[in-house]
N, C-alpha and C positions, 0 to 999 in steps of 0.2 A: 918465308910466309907459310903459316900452317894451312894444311887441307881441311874443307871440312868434310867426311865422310856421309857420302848421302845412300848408301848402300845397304842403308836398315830401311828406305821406301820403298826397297825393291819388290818386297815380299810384303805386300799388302793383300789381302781378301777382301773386296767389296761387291753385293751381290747384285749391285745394278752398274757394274763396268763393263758390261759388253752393250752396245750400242745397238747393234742389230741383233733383231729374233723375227722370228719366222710370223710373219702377219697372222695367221691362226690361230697364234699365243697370245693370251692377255699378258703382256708387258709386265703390269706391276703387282699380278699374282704371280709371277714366275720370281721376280724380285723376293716376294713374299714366303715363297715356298723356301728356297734356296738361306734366306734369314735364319727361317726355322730349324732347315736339316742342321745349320753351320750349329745355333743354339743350343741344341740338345747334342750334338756330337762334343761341344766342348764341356757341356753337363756331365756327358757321359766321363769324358776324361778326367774331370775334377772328382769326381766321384772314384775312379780308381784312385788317384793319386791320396784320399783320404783313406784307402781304404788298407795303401801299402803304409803310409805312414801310422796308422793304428794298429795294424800284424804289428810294426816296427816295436812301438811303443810297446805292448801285449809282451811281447819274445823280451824285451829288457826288463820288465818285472820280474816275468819270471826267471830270467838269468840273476836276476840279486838275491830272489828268492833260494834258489839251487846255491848261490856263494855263501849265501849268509847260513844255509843248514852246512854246506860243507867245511866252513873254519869249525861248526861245533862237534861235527862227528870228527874231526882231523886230531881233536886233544882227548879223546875217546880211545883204550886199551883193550877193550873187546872182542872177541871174536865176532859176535852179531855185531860190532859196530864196523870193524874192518870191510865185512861185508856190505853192508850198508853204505859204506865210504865209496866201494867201490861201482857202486849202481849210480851215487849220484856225480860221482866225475865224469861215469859217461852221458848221464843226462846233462852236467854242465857243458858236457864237447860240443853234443848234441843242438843245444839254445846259442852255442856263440856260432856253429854253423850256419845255424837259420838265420841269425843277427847280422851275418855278414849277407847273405843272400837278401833277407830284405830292405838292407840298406845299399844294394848294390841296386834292385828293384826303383827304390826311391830315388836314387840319385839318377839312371837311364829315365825316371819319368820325369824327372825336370830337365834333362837334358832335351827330351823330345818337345817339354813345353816350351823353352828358347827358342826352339829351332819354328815353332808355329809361329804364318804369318799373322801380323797383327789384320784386327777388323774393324768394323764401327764400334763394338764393344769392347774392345782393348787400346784402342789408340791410348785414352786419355781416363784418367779416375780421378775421382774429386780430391780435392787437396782439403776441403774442410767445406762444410756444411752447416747456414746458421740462419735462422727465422727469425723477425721480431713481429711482435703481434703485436699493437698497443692497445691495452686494456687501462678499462678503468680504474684505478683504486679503489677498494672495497673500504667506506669509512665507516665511521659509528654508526649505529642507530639513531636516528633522530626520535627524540619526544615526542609527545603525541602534540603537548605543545607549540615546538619548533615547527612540527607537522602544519599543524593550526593555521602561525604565524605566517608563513610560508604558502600556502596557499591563499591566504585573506592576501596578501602583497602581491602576489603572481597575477591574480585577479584583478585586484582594483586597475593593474596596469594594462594587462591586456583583456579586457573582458569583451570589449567592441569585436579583437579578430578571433575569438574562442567561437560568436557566436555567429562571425559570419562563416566560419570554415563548418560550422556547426548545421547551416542551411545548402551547403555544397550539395552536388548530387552525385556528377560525375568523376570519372573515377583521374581523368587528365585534369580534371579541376582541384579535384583535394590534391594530385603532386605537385601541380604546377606553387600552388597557393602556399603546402609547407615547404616547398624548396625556395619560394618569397621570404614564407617565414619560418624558419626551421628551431625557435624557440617554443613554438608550440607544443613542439613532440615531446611532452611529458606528462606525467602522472596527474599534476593539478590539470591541466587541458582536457585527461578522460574526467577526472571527479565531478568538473564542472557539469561537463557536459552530461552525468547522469541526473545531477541534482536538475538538470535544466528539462531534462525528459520527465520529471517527475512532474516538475511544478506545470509544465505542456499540459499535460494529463489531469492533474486538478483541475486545470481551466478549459478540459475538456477539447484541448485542439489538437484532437486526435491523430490527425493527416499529418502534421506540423513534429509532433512526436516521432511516431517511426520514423520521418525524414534524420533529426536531428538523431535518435537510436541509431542509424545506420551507420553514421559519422561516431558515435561513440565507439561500435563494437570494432570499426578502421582500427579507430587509434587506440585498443583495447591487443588488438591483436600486431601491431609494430610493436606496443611495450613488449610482448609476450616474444615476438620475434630477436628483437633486442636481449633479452633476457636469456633466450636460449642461444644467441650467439654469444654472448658476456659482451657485447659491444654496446657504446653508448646511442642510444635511439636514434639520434638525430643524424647518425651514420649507414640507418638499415632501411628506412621508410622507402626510400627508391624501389631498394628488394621485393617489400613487401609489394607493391601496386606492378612490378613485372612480373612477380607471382601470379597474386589475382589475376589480372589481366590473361594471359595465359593458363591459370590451371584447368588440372584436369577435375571431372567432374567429384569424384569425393571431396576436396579441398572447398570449393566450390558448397557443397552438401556442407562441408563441419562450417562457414561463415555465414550460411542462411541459417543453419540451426540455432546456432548460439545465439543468432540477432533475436529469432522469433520467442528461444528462451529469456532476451534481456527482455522483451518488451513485456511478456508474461510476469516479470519481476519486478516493473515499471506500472503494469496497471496493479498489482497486488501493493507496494507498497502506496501509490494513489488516495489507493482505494483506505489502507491503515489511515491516513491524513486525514481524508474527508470525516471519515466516522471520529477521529479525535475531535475535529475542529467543530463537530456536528455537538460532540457533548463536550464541551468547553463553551460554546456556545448557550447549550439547553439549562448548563449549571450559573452560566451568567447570570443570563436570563432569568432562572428563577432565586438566585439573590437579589435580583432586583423586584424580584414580588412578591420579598416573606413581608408580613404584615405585621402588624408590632408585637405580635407574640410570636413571631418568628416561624410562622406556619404560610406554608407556598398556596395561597389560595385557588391554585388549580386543582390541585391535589386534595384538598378539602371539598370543592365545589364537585368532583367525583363522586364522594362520599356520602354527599347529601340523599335525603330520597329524592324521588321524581318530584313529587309537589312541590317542593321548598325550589329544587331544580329550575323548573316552571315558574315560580315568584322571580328567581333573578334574574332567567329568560326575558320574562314580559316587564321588568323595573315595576308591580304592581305590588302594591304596599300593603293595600285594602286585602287581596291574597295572599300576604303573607301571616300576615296579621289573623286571617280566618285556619291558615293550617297549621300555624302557633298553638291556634286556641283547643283544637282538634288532639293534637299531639299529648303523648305522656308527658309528664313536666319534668321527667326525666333526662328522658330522650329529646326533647323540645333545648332545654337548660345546657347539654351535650353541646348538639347541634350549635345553638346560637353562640355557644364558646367561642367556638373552635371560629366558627365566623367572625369575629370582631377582633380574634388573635390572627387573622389572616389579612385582617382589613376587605373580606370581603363586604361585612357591613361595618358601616362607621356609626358608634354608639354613641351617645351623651353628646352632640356636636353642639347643643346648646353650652353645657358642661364647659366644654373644650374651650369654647369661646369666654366664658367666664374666666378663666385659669385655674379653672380647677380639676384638679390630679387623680381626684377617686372615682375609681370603676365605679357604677353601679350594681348593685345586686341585678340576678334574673329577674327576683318578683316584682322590682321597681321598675326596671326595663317593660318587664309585660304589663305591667298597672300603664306605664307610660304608653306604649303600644296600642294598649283597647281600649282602657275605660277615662283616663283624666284626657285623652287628647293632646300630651307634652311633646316634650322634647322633640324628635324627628319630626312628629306628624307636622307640628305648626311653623317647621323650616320652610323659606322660601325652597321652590323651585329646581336653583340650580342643590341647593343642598340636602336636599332627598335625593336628588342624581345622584352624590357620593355616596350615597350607601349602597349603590349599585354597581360604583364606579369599575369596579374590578370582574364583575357579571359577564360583560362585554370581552374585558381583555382574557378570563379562563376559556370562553368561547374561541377567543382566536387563536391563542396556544394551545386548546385541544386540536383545534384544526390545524393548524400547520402540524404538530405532533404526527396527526393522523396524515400527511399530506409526506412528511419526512419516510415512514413509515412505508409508504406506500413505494416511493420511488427507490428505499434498500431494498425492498423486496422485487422490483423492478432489477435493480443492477445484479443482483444475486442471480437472478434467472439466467438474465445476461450474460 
């Protein structure tokens, strides 16, 4: 039966194997120290032992160097070469001298390195060393469609938990709620959630806005954390919220900043919406009040003098009819154009009611007007109101105009 030789334990160096020290002494700075000295004493030796094997190396170049001149000066008849022969034979004696002496160097230092006992840092060296990281594949680019697609479906399916994680406040409530639901943690869940701060803001609930902003720039800043580890999001969010929770105050400073930059770029795009929808609206509106000559009767009814002004103010016929008469027949003929292509006065309604198609001239209009007593004048009631009818509604689209007007320059200040 073979032995097995336990006599390579003998000669161990371990800096915490003496049991007892002198109460005085901190125990495992003494430990600490003595780590140290052994560290850099066997630095030190590794370091000579490169530094014999590099003389080594050095001294055998150049001995090839000295062989490889000496075979050519050797087929050399010369007197200067004979001479020369003989300088480098004794430089060659010279380099294999040294060659032996450094190589007698090198091998005494390995000698002396067997004979060191082993330590914590020599027992044992890695036999092989291997990481795996699991990353995600990097795939194509998606379309802008696919993009589209893909968020319109994400949505329809979760749009209920986007908007309650969306009203969260605290910071154990957003982990607890996407460690519930960890499908959240992606790109459509922030998109949402800015479109959703916008339209907040259109509807002016303001309070309700920065809440759900807060929640946006979270989940703004895990993609961002995700992205700079290359790990999939839904694997870092924990990180992120034992981050915050614990940081220090700069960290802290860049996630309020950016919040109070998103909302700065929440009321600005708002505000772009409003004034779209403000004249989408005003251009509605006034296609729905060109008149049949296709002229927007408010804009006309501007244009007017004050007098005539005044006539569709007070629906007074008998007044208008007096500042007609007053008027150049020019500028009267102008005027009352542009009026009946606006629909703000309705001409010929006896006409109209006939079926018949032809304008009247001005000067039959004014003959009807003053002196024969026709057409409009001898309208019932309600039908002398239509010639007014649009009097009333240029008045109230100047005012709201002026009322729109007043509150942009309101918000601007703002």
């Amino acid at each position: 039966m073979s032995r097995i030789d336990y006599s390579v334990w003998d000669h161990i160096e371990v800096s915490d194997d003496e049991d007892d020290t002198h109460p005085n002494i901190d125990t495992p700075s003494l430990f600490r120290w003595r780590h140290q000295a052994r560290v850099e004493r066997m630095e030190d030796f590794q370091k000579k032992g490169e530094e014999f094997n590099k003389s080594l190396i050095d001294c055998r170049r150049k001995l090839a160097e000295t062989q490889k001149k000496l075979q050519q000066l050797s087929v050399a008849s010369s007197d200067d070469a004979k001479a020369e022969l003989n300088k480098v034979q004794a430089e060659e004696k010279k380099l294999k001298k040294e060659e032996r002496d450094w190589a007698k160097k090198l091998e005494e230092h390995r000698r002396e390195e067997k004979k060191m006992p082993w330590n914590v840092d020599t027992l044992s060296r890695d036999g092989f060393s291997k990481s795996v990281v699991n990353v995600k594949p990097e795939g194509g680019e998606e379309t802008e469609e696919e993009k589209e697609q893909k968020h319109k479906t994400f949505v329809e399916k979760y749009e209920k938990q986007i908007k309650h994680f969306g009203m969260l406040r605290r910071w154990d409530d957003s982990q607890k709620y996407l460690s519930d639901n960890p499908y959240l943690v992606c790109e459509e869940t922030a998109n949402y959630l800015v479109i959703m701060c916008i339209d907040l803001e259109v509807e002016e609930k303001h309070a309700l806005m920065e809440q759900v902003a807060h929640q946006t720039i979270v989940m703004q800043f895990i993609l961002e954390l995700a992205k700079s580890l290359k790990v999939d999001p839904r694997g870092c969010f924990r990180q992120f919220f034992a981050k915050i929770k614990t940081a220090d105050q700069p960290y802290q400073d860049a996630f309020n900043d950016e919040l109070e930059s998103f909302k700065e770029r929440v009321r600005g795009r708002a505000k772009i919406r409003i004034e779209k929808a403000m004249k989408e609206l005003e251009e509605e509106e006034r296609q729905k009040r060109l008149g049949p000559g296709g002229l927007d009767p408010v804009e006309v009814y501007e244009t007017l003098p004050p007098e005539m002004q005044k006539c569709f103010d007070e629906k007074d016929i008998q007044m208008l009819q007096d500042v007609i008469s007053k008027m150049d027949p020019t500028e009267a003929k102008h005027h009352m154009k542009r009026c009946i292509d606006s629909g703000l006065w309705v001409s010929n309604a006896k006409g109209e009611e006939d079926g018949k198609d032809e304008e009247p001239t001005y000067e039959e209009r004014r003959v009807g007007y003053v002196h024969e007593g026709t057409g409009l004048l001898k309208q019932p009631e309600r039908e002398r109101s239509r010639c007014f009818r649009e009097a009333a509604s240029c008045r109230n689209s100047l005012t709201v105009r002026k009322k729109q007007k007043e509150e942009r320059e309101r918000e601007r200040k703002w």
